[in-house]
C-alpha positions in Angstrom: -53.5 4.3 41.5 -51.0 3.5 38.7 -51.5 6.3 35.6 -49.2 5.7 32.5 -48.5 8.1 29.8 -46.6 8.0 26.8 -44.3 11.3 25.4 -42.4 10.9 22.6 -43.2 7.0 21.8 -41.6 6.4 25.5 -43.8 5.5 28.1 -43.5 6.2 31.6 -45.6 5.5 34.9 -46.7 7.2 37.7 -48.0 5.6 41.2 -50.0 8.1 43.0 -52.1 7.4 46.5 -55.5 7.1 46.2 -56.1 10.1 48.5 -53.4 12.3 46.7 -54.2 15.8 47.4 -52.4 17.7 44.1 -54.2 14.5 42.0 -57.0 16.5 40.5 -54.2 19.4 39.5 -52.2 16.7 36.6 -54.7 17.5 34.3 -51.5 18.4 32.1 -50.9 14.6 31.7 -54.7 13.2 30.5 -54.0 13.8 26.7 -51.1 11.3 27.1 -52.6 8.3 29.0 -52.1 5.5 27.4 -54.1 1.9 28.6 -51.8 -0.3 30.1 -51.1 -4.3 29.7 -54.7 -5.6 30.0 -56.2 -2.6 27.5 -58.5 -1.2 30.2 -57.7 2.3 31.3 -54.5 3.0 32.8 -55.8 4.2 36.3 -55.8 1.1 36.9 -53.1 -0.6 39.7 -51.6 -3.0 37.1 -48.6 -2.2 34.9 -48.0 0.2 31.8 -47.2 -1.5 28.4 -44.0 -0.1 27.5 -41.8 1.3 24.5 -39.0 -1.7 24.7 -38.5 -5.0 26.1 -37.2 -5.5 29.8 -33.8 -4.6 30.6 -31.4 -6.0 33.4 -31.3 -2.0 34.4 -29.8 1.0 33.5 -29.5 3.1 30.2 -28.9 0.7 27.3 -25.2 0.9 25.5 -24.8 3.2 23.0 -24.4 0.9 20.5 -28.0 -0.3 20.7 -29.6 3.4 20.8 -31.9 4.5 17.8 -33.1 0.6 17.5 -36.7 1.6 18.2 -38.7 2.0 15.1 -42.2 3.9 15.2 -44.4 0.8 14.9 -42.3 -0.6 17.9 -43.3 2.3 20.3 -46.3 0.6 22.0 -45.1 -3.1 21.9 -42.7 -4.9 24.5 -43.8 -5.3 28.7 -41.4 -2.6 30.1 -41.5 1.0 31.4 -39.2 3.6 30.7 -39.3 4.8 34.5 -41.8 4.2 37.1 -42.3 7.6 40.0 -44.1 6.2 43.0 -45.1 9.4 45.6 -43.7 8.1 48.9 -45.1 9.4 52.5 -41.7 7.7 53.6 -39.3 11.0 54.3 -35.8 10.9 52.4 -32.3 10.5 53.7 -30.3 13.7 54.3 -28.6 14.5 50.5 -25.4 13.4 49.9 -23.0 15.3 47.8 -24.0 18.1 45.8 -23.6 18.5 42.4 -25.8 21.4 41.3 -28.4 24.1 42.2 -29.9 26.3 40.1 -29.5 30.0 40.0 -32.1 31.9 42.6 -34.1 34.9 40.6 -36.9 35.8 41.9 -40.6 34.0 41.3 -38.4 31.2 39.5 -38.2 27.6 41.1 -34.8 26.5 42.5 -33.2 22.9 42.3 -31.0 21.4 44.0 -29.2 17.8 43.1 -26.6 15.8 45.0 -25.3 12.3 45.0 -26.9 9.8 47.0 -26.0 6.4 48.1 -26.7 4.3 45.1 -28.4 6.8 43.4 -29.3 10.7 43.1 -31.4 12.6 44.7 -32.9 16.4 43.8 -34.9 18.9 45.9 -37.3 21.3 44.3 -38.6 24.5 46.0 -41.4 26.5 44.2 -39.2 30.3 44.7 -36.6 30.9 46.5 -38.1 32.6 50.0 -40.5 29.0 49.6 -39.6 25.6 51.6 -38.6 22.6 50.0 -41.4 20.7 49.0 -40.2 17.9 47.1 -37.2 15.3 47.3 -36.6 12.5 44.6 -34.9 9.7 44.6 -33.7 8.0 41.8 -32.2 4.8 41.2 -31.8 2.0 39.0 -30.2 3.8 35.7 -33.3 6.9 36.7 -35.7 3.5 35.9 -37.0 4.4 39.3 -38.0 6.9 41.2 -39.4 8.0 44.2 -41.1 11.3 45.2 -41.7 12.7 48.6 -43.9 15.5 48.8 -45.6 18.1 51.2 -47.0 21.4 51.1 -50.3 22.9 49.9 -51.7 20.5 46.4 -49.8 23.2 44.3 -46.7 22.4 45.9 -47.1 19.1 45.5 -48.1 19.4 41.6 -45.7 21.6 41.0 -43.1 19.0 42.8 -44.7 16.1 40.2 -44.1 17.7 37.6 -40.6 18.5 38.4 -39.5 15.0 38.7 -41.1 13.6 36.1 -39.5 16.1 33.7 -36.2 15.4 35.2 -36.5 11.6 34.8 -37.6 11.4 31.9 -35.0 14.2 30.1 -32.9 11.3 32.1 -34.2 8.2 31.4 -35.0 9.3 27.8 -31.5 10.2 26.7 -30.2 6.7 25.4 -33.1 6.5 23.0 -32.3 9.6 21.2 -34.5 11.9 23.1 -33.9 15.6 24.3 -36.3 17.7 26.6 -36.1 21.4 25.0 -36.5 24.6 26.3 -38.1 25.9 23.3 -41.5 27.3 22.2 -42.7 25.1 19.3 -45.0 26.2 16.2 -46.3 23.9 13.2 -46.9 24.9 9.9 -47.7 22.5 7.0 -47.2 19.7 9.0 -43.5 20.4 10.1 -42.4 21.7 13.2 -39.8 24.8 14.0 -38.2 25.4 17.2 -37.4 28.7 18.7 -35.0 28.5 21.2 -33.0 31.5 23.4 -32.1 32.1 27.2 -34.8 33.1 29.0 -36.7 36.7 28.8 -35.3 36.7 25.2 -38.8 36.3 22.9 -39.6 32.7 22.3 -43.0 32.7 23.3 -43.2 36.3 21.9 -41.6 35.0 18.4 -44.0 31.9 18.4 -47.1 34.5 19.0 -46.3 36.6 16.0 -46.3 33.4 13.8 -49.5 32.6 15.2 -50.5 36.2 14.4 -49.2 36.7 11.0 -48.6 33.2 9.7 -51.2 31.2 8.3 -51.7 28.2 9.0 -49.2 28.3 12.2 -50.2 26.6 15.6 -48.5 25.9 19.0 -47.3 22.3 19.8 -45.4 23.3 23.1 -44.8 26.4 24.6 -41.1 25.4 26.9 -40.3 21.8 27.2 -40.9 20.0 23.7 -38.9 16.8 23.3 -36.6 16.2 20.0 -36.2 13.0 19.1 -34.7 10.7 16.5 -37.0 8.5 14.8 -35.6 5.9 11.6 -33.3 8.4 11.0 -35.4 11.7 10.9 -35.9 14.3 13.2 -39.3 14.4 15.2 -40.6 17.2 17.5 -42.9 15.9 19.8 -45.7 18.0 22.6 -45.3 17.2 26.3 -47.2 17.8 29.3 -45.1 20.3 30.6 -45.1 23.5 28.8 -44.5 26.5 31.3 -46.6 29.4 32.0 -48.9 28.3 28.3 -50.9 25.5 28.9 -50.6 23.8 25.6 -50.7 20.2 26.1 -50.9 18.1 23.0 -49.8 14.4 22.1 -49.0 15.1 18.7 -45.5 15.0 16.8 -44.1 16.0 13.5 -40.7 16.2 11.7 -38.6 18.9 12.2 -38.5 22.0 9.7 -35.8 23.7 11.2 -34.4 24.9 14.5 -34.0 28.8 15.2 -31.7 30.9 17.9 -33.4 34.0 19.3 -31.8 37.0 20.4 -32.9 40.6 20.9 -31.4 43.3 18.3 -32.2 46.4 17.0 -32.9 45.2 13.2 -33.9 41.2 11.9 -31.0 39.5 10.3 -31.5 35.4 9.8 -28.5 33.2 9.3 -27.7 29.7 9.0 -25.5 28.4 11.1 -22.7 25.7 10.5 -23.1 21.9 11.6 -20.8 22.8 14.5 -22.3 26.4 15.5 -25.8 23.9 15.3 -24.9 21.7 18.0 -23.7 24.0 20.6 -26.9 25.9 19.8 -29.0 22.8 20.8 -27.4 22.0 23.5 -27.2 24.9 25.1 -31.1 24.4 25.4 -31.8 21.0 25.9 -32.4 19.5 29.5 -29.6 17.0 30.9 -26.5 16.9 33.1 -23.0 16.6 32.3 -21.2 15.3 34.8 -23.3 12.0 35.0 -21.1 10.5 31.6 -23.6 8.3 30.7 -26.1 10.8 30.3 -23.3 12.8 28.2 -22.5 10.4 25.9 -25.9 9.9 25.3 -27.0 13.2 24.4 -23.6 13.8 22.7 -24.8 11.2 20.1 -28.4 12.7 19.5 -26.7 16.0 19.1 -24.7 14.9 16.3 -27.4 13.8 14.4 -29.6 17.3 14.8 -27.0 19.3 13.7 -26.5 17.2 10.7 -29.7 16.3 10.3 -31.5 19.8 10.7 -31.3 22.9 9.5 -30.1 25.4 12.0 -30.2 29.3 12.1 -29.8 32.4 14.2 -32.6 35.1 14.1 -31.2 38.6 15.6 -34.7 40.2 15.8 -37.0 42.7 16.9 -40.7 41.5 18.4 -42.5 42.4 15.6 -44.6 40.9 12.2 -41.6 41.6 10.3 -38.9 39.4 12.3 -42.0 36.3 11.8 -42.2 36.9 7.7 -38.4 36.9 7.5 -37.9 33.9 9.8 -41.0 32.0 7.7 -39.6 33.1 4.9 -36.1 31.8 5.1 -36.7 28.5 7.0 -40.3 27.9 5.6 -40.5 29.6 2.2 
């Protein structure tokens, strides 16, 4: 059973068995099915229609990023990545490159360098088993999932990899996977972003509260994208502990740095003071250059592109008006 799914004008497949125990647990990903090739539903085993035309593999050079226009993002025969959910166990890892900090209740990821490829372990919480392995190839084109473990495992190891492929496979076309909580409000979108524990969803609830006309797009992993030259904030099926799934998109109003204080006090920040702020939220890794270069260039364009502040808060009505106020009035 092929499903394809379109985020951000990219489309992206995934090849589940028919007997898949988590498979009634993706709910998450129905509002962004998309048909594929033949125009019949996409649960379907034939292939997805894709965002651009077939490549000889691997991310495209950055001289041809940004060519997609938004009446392109349905057209062309090609997929931006394809996870298949394998019963056939991985190879032992190769060398690591990175695993995520243990605290409790929080999931833990480990990723290491494979031959011809990469491959990345997720564990639910840290006294939990491993109970998923991907392996990626092909320019993270391809992927393959092992999985086992009770069906939430196994969702929660789905969802995992196809958030890490495509904040991989999505960087050359000007795309960034946030971790921000997103509100919209007169059809523009404003980002809140801040480490973790610091107020985002908290901020976005006191627009909802005391804003009018405010409503949640995404609640943790929004994806930024440029789009003919503009800014777009775009929903996603993965938005943490909120489920707030929506396939919609609009341009972006501003983008705003939490952090906790004992007063409000907004700023704007400066185009360079902007693109450290972004990145230091947005999904990727480093060390791969390709995937640095990429985002490097997206970056640039936010921080000149967007409007960029810092919001020393309290969690109350007040810090809301004053944000709205300075970024929305």
């Amino acid at each position: 059973m092929v499903r394809c799914f379109q985020v951000a004008g990219l489309t992206f497949s995934l090849d589940l068995p028919d007997d898949f125990p988590a498979a009634d647990l993706l709910h998450n990903y129905d509002p962004f099915e998309v048909a594929s090739r033949t125009g019949s539903p996409s649960r379907q085993t034939s292939g997805c229609a894709g965002p651009f035309p077939p490549q000889s593999g691997g991310p495209l050079p950055l001289s041809n990023r940004g060519w997609l226009r938004s009446g392109e993002m349905a057209a062309g025969n090609a997929t931006l990545f394809k996870l298949t959910i394998t019963d056939r166990k991985p190879g032992e890892p190769g060398e690591p490159l990175l695993r995520s900090k243990e605290q409790t209740g929080e999931p833990v990821v480990g990723f290491f360098r494979s031959v011809g490829g990469y491959q990345a372990a997720f564990v639910p919480a840290p006294s939990k088993p491993v109970c998923g392995v991907l392996e990626m190839r092909d320019g993270f084109r391809e992927g393959r999932l092992y999985t086992e473990g009770s069906p939430a495992d196994q969702a929660f190891a789905v969802n995992n990899a196809l958030m890490l492929l495509f904040a991989f496979a999505a960087a050359p076309y000007n795309a960034l996977e946030m971790h921000a909580s997103v509100v919209t409000r007169g059809e523009r979108g404003f980002l809140f972003l801040g480490k973790s524990g610091t107020g985002k969803s908290t901020h976005s609830r006191l627009w909802l509260e005391h804003i009018p006309g405010t409503e949640l797009l995404n609640d943790d992993n929004p994806v930024l994208r440029i789009v003919d030259g503009a800014a777009r904030v775009y929903g996603s099926p993965w938005s943490g502990k909120t489920p707030c799934y929506k396939a919609q998109d609009v341009p972006v109003g501003a983008i705003v740095r939490l952090t906790q204080a004992p007063h409000n006090r907004i700023e704007r920040l400066s185009t360079v003071q902007s693109y450290a702020s972004v990145m230091a939220s947005c999904s990727g890794f480093r060390p791969i250059r390709s995937l640095a270069d990429a985002q490097h260039e997206t970056l640039s364009q936010i921080a000149q592109l967007v409007p960029c502040y810092h919001l020393e808060c309290l969690p109350d009505a007040d810090a809301a008006r004053l944000c709205q106020e300075t970024i929305d009035g």
